[in-house]
Each structure stands twice: as C-alpha cells, then as structure tokens.
N, C-alpha and C positions, 0 to 999 in steps of 0.2 A: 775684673770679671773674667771667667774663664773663657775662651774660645769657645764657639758652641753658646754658650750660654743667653735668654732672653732677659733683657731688664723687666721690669714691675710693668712699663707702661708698653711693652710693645706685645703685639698679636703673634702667636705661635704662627708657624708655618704651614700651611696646609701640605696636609700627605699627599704625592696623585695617586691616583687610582692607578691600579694595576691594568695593563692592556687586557681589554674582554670583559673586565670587571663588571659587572651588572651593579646598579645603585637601589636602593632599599625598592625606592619604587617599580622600579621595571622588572625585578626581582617580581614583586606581588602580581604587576601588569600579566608576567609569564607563566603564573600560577594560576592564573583567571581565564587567560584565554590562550589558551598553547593547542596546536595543532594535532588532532588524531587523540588528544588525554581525554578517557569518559571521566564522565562525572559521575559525582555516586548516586544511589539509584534515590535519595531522598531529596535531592538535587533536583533530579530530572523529573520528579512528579510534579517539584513546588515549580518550577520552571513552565512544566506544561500545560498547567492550572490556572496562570500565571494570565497567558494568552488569551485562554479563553475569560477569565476575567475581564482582560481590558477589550478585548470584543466587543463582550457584552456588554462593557460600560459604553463604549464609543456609541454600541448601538443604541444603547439607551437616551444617551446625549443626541443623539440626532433626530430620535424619531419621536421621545417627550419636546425636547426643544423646539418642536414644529418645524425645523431643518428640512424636512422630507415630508410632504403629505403622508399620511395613514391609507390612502388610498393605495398609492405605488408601494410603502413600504410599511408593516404594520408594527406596531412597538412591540418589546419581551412581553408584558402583559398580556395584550392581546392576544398575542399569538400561543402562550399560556392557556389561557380561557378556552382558544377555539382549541388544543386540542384536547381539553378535558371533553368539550363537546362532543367531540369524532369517536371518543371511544366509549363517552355513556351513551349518548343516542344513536351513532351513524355506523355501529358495527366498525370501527376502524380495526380493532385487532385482527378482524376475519381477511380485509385487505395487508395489513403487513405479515401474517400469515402464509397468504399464500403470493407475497410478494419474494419473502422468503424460502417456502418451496419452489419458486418458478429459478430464482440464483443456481442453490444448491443445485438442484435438480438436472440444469443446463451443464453447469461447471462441472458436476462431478463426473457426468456424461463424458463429458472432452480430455476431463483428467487420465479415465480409465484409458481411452483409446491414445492420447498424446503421451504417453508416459512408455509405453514399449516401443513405439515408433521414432519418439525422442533419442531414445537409451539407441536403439538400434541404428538411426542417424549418423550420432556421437560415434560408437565403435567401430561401424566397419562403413569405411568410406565408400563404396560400391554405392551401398542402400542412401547415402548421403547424396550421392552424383546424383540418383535415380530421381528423388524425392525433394532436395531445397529448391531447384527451381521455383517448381510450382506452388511451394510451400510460402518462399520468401514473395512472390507473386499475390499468393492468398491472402497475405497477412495487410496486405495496402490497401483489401478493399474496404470500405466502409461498412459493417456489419448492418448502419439503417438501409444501405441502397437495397438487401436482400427483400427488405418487408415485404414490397410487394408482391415479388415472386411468391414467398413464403406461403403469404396468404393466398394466393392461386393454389399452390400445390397444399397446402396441410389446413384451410382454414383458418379463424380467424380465435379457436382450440389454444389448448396449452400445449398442444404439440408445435405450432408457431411458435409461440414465445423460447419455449426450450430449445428448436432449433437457432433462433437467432442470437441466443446466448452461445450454444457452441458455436459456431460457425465465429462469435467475436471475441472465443477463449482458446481455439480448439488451434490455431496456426500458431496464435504468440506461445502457446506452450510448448509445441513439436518445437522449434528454432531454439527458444531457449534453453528447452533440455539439451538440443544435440549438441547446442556450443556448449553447453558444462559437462557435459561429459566427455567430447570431443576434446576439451583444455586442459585434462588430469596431466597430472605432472609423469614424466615421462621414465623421473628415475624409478616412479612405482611402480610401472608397466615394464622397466627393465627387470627391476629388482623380483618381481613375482614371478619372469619368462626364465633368470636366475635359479629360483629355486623351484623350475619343473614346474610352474600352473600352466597350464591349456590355455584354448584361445576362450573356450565357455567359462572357464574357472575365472581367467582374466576379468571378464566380464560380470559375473557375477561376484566376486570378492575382492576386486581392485576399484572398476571402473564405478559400478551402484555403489558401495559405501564413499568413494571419496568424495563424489558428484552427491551425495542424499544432502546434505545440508544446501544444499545451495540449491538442488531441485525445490526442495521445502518453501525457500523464499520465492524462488518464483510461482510458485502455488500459489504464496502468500498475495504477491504483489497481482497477479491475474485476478484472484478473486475478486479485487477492488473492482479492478477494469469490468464483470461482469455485472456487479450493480450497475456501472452503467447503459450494457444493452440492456436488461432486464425492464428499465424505465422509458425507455424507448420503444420497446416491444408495449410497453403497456401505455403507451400513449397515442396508439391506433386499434381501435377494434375490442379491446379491452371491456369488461365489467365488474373487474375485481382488481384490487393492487393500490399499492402507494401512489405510482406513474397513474391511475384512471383517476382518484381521487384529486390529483393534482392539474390535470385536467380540467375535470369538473368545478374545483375551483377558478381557473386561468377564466372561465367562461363566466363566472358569477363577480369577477373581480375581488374575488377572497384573498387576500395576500396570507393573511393570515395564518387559512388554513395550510397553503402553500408552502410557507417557511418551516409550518410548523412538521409536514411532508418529507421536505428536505433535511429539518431538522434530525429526525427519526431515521432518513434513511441514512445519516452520519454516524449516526449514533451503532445502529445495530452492524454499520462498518468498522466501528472505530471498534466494537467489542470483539467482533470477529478477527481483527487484527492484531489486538490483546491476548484471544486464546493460540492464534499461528504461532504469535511469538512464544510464548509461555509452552506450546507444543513443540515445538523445535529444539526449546532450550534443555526438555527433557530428554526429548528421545536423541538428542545429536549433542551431549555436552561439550565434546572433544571440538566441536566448530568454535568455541569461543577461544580456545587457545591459545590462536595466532591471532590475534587482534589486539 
C-alpha cells in the first residue's frame, strides 16, 4: 500500500480548520445577528408585528384565563367594544381632536422659538455661555410642578395646557439643537473659512444643513415627549381630551375605556412617528449614507 494511503476499513483523517475559520453554523449564527447590520425593510415590519402580536396574545391569555380580574385589567374585547362606544355615543373623536390640537399646537410653539436660539447656541459660544445655564437648569424641572402656577396665571383655558406642553418641549429642544450644531465636524468649518465663506454664510450653509438631519430627529423624539405633558395637562381642570376622558373613567373604574384611551394615544404616536420618519427620509436622503 502506498504511503499516504487509507485501507477500506479505516476513517479518513479529519482536516483542521483553518485559524478564524467560522463553521457552517456560526457562519449563519453571524448573519442573523451581527452588530449595527439593518435588516431589510420586509424584516423589520414582520418583526414589528411580530411583538405586538404576542402582546396581545399574552394579554389575551391573562385576562380571558381569569389570571387578572376584569375589574383592574379589562380583556382585548372589551376594551374593543367600549371604544366603539366612546366614538358612537360619547363624542370621542371631538376629545382626540382636540387632544391633538392642544400637542401640535404647544410643540410647534416651542419649535419655532427653540430652533434659532438652538442654532445660535451651537454657533457662537458667547450666546451659549449667556443662555445653557439656565437652560440646562430649565430642562430638570418637572413640567407637572408648573400646573398650578399655570392655572393661577392663564386659567384653567387652552392657553394652560399649551403653555405647559412648551415649557416640557421648549428647553429639551434649545440643548439638543445647540449640541448638534455645536458638534459639526470641524474639517467643514475649516474647509468652507478655506474657500472665503463668512462667519453668516458659515452658518447658514455649513452649520444648518450638516446639523438638519439630526435637528429632524430630535423634533421627532420631543414630539413623543410632548404627548406626555399634553395628558397631564389634561388630567386637571380639563373638559375635553383623551387625559379628561381617562380620568373620568379612573373614577367610574372603567379600565376598559382607559386602555382603550391609552390605546389611541399610542396609536396616533406611533403614526406621527411613521410620517417624521418618512419626512426625514425625503427631505435629508444624504443622512442615511453613513450608516
């Protein structure tokens, strides 16, 4: 038999693996779950559908299974039912209406004024020294401790409520505009002082376009934040809104209508958050580049 050679009854030799070699499995293991890789966008929907599925089954399993009284937690059903309720007899629309103009309404308020004062922050450190004290100060207080002031000084009006949304949108937006504008990359601000721009042009064509994409999201992510003064505000003094409705049930022990309150107010967040994205993606394409 020649050297080298295996007889009929003996086992080949196992090859080793190459040092670093990945094996079939880890191989796929690192295709499924590898660090900073998106997934595709047909992925991420069934993915996200996914969750709220088993939610709503968990919830389903606990609150038919008699797990959880119906009193403290009401089933998908139920909570179904009552809100068909709220919007054929109890005017519910008129309350998420104007639950939703008191948001917009506040937010946008704070946008207009936080969006120059941010920008002007970010660029010329003077107006930064003058203004983040007080700012970063601002931003720790509780937006409910104002309520009662509030109501002293403007009633218990939608001019309350809209104050108290700005007041719990209107600091987190100056800070985080000023640090994203204040963080632009330094070789841009060389390269444009390079080819003769001004300290206004600077600002205007270097500093706003590099900062717009990321200004965007924090729009995006405050607006969240302002649903939740908005229900706060409307859980004192209130007559209209999602927060008084939710109220009024807390006092009838309606869980029901409750969830189904909370429900809703997820919902017209989760869509609002859908269009920021979707707007961003238009008007700033060049943001997805580096990622």
């Amino acid at each position: 038999m020649a050297p080298g050679a295996s007889g009929a009854g003996e086992r080949p030799t196992p090859v080793a693996a190459a040092p670093g070699a990945a094996t079939p499995r880890r191989r796929r293991r690192a295709r499924r779950l590898k660090p900073l890789t998106p997934v595709a966008p047909g992925t991420r929907v069934v993915l996200g559908i996914s969750f709220f599925v088993l939610f709503v089954a968990v919830w389903s399993a606990v609150t038919f299974g008699g797990v959880v009284p119906k009193t403290f937690l009401a089933d998908p059903l139920a909570m179904l039912a009552s809100g068909w309720r709220l919007f054929a007899e109890f005017d519910f629309a008129h309350d998420v209406g104007m639950t939703v103009w008191r948001v917009v309404g506040g937010f946008v308020i704070a946008a207009l004024i936080a969006l120059p004062l941010g920008v002007a922050m970010g660029a010329y450190k003077p107006i930064e020294a003058f203004f983040e004290p007080f700012v970063s100060f601002a931003r720790y207080l509780p937006a409910s401790a104002f309520i009662p002031l509030l109501i002293l000084w403007a009633g218990i009006g939608e001019a309350q409520k809209l104050a108290l949304i700005f007041i719990g949108s209107f600091f987190q937006l100056v800070l985080m505009i000023a640090v994203t504008v204040g963080n632009t990359r330094r070789d841009l601000v060389e390269a444009a002082y390079t080819l003769g721009c001004s300290d206004a042009s600077l600002v205007r064509r270097v500093l706003i376009p590099g900062a717009a994409p990321e200004i965007a999201e924090i729009l995006r992510m405050v607006l969240g934040w302002a649903w939740t003064y908005v229900i706060v505000a409307e859980l004192i003094g209130a007559s209209s809104g999602i927060g008084h409705m939710i109220t009024d049930s807390q006092s009838l022990l309606a869980t029901d209508q409750i969830i189904f309150g909370i429900i809703v107010i997820g919902l017209i967040g989760l869509a609002s958050d859908m269009l920021f994205k979707w707007v961003n993606r238009k008007v700033f394409p060049w943001a997805a580049l580096g990622r």
